[in-house]
C-alpha positions in Angstrom: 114.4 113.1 95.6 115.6 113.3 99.0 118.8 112.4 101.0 119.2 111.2 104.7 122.7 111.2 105.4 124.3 109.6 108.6 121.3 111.2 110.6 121.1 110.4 114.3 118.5 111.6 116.5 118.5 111.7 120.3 115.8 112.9 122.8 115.8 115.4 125.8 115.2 112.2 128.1 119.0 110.6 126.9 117.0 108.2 125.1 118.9 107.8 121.3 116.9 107.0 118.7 118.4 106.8 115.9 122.3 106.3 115.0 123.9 107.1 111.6 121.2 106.6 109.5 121.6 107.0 105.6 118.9 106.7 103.2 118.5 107.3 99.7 114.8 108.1 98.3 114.1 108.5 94.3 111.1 109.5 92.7 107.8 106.9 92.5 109.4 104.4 94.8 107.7 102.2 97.6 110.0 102.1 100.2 109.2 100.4 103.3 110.8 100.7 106.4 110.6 97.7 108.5 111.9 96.8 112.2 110.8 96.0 115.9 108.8 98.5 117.8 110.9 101.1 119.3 113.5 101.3 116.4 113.0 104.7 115.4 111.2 103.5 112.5 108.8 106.5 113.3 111.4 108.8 114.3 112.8 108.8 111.2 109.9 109.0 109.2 109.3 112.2 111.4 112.9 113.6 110.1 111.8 112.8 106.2 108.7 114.9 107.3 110.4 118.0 108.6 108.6 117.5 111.6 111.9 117.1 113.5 115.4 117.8 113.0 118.4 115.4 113.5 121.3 116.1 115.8 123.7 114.6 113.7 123.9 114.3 110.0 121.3 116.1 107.7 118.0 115.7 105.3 118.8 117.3 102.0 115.7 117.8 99.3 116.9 117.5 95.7 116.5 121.3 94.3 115.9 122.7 98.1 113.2 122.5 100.2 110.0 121.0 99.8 106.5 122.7 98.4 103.3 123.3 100.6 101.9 120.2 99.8 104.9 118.0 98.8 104.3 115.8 101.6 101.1 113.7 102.8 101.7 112.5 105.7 99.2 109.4 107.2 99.1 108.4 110.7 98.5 105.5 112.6 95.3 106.7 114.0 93.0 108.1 111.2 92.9 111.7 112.9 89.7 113.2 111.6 87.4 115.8 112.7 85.0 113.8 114.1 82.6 117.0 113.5 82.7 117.5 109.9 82.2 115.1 107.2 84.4 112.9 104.7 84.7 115.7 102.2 85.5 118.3 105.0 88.2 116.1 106.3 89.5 115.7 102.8 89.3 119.3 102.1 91.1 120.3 105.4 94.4 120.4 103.7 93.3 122.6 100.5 91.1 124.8 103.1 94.4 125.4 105.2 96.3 126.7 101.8 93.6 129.6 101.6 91.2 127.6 98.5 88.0 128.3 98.4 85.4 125.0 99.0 83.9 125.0 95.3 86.9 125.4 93.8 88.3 122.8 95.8 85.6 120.3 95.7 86.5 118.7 91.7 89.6 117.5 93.7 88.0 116.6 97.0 85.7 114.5 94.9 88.6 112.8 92.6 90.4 111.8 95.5 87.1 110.2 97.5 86.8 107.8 94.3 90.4 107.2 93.8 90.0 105.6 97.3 87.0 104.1 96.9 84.6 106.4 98.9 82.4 107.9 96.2 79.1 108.7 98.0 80.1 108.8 101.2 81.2 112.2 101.2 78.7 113.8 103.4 79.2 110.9 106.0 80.8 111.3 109.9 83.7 109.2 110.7 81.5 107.8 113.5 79.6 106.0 110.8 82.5 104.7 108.9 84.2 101.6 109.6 88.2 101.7 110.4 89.3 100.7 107.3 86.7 103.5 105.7 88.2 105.8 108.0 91.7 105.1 107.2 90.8 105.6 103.5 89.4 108.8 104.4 92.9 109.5 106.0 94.8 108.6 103.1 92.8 110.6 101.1 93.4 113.9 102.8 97.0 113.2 102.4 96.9 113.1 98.7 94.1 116.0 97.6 97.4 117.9 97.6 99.5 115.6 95.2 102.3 115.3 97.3 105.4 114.2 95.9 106.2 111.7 98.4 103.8 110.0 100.9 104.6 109.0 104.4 102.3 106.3 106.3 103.3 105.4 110.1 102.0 101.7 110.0 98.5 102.7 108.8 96.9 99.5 108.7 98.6 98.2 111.9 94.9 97.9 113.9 92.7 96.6 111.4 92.0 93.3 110.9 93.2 90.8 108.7 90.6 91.0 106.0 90.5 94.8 106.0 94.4 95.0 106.0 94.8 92.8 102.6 91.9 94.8 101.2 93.6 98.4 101.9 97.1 97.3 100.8 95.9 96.3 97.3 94.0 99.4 96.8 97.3 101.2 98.1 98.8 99.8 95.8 96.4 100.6 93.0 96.2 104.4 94.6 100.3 104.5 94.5 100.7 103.6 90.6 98.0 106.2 89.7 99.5 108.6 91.6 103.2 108.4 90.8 104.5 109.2 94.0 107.1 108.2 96.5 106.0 106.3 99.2 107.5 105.8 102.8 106.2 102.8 104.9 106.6 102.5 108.3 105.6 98.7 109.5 106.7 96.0 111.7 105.0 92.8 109.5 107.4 91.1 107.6 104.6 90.1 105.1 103.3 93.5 104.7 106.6 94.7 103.6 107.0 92.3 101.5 103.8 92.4 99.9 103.8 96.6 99.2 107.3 98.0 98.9 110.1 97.7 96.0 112.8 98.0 98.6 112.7 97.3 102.1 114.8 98.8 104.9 115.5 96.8 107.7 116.5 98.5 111.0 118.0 97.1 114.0 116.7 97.6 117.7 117.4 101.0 119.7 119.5 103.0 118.7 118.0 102.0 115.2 120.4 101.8 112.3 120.1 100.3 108.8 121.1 96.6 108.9 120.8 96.0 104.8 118.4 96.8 101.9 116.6 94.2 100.3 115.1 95.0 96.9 111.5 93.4 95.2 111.0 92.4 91.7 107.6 91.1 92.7 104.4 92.9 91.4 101.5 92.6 93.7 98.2 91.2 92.9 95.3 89.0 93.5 97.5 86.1 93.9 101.0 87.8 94.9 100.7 85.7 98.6 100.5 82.1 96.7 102.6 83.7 94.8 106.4 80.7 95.5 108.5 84.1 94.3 106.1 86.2 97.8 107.0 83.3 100.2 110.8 83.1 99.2 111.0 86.9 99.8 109.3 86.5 103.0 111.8 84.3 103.9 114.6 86.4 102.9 113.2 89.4 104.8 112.7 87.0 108.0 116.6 85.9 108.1 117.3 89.2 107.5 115.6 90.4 110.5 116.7 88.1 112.7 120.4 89.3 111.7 119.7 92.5 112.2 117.7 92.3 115.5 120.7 89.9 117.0 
């Protein structure tokens, strides 16, 4: 789908980012991307985006350059209107491409109960809960079916309770959808719990250390799971190579 190749990335203030980055992505993987804060974890996400541009090295689409629409992209902060309702934040992309709201609204609606939010759609985020909220978010960035989904540690201030709850159904959203996912996060047990391969970069100027690739298949049990905690495990020595 996509090809990062020996990308590096430094900032007006001298600060470097990232250094010769490379990164493969195929289609329907769940690709986490896992490292301390100030890595460039996000930085790099941002280049995968097209919402910057890399000073060295390149980002090369399969077949050119990417559709309106080929990428979701889901923040940290949920970013709504806090104005308009769930189904007007959802809509926001589709309204931005010049559809009209009723023809719209069959996929509006579709998405809401893919993420669990059937009749909420005329509530305010101000009602909502975060985790509600961050569904809401994730479900304005895929009323446009992207082809690949990017999420900058989405989950990162919920709670515990909350955060199990939305990976699951992330999970669940991800295998309905079919496609590529991009996750940014700094929990070892997060990555390990969500992605099929998982990326670990080193401190500033971030680099990929290794890859380490999953076989597991998350579910209900997946974190009693002996197969989870040796993973875990594997992911933690990793990271304390790569952070050395």
């Amino acid at each position: 789908m996509l090809t990062v190749s020996h990308a590096g990335r430094r900032f007006p203030s001298g600060v470097e980012a990232l250094r010769d980055v490379s990164l493969r992505l195929v289609a329907s993987d769940f690709v986490a991307l896992l490292g301390p804060s100030g890595c460039g974890k996000s930085t790099l996400l941002r280049l995968i985006a097209g919402l910057d541009q890399p000073d060295q090295g390149s980002v090369t689409w399969d077949g050119g350059s990417p559709a309106p629409g080929d990428i979701g992209y889901v923040f940290q902060d949920a970013t709504l209107l806090p104005w308009a309702t769930v189904e007007d934040n959802v809509f926001l992309p589709l309204r931005l491409r010049g559809l009209q709201r009723n023809a719209a609204m069959p996929a509006v609606r579709a998405v809401l109960e893919r993420v669990g939010l059937q009749g909420f759609e005329k509530a305010r985020p101000r009602t909502l809960s975060g985790g509600m909220r961050m569904r809401v978010s994730i479900a304005r960035a895929l009323v446009t079916q992207p082809r690949i989904l990017l999420m900058d540690e989405p989950f990162a201030a919920l709670d515990e309770f909350t955060r199990h709850r939305l990976q699951a159904d992330l999970l669940a959203v991800w295998r309905q959808a079919g496609c590529t996912v991009v996750f940014v996060t700094h929990s070892i047990y997060e990555a390990a719990f969500l992605a099929r391969r998982i990326v670990l970069m080193t401190p500033r100027p971030g680099r990929i250390d290794r890859e380490i690739g999953s076989a597991l298949t998350a579910g209900p049990d997946t974190r009693l799971d002996p197969a989870y905690a040796a993973l875990v495990a594997e992911v933690s020595f990793g990271m304390a190579d790569a952070v050395r």
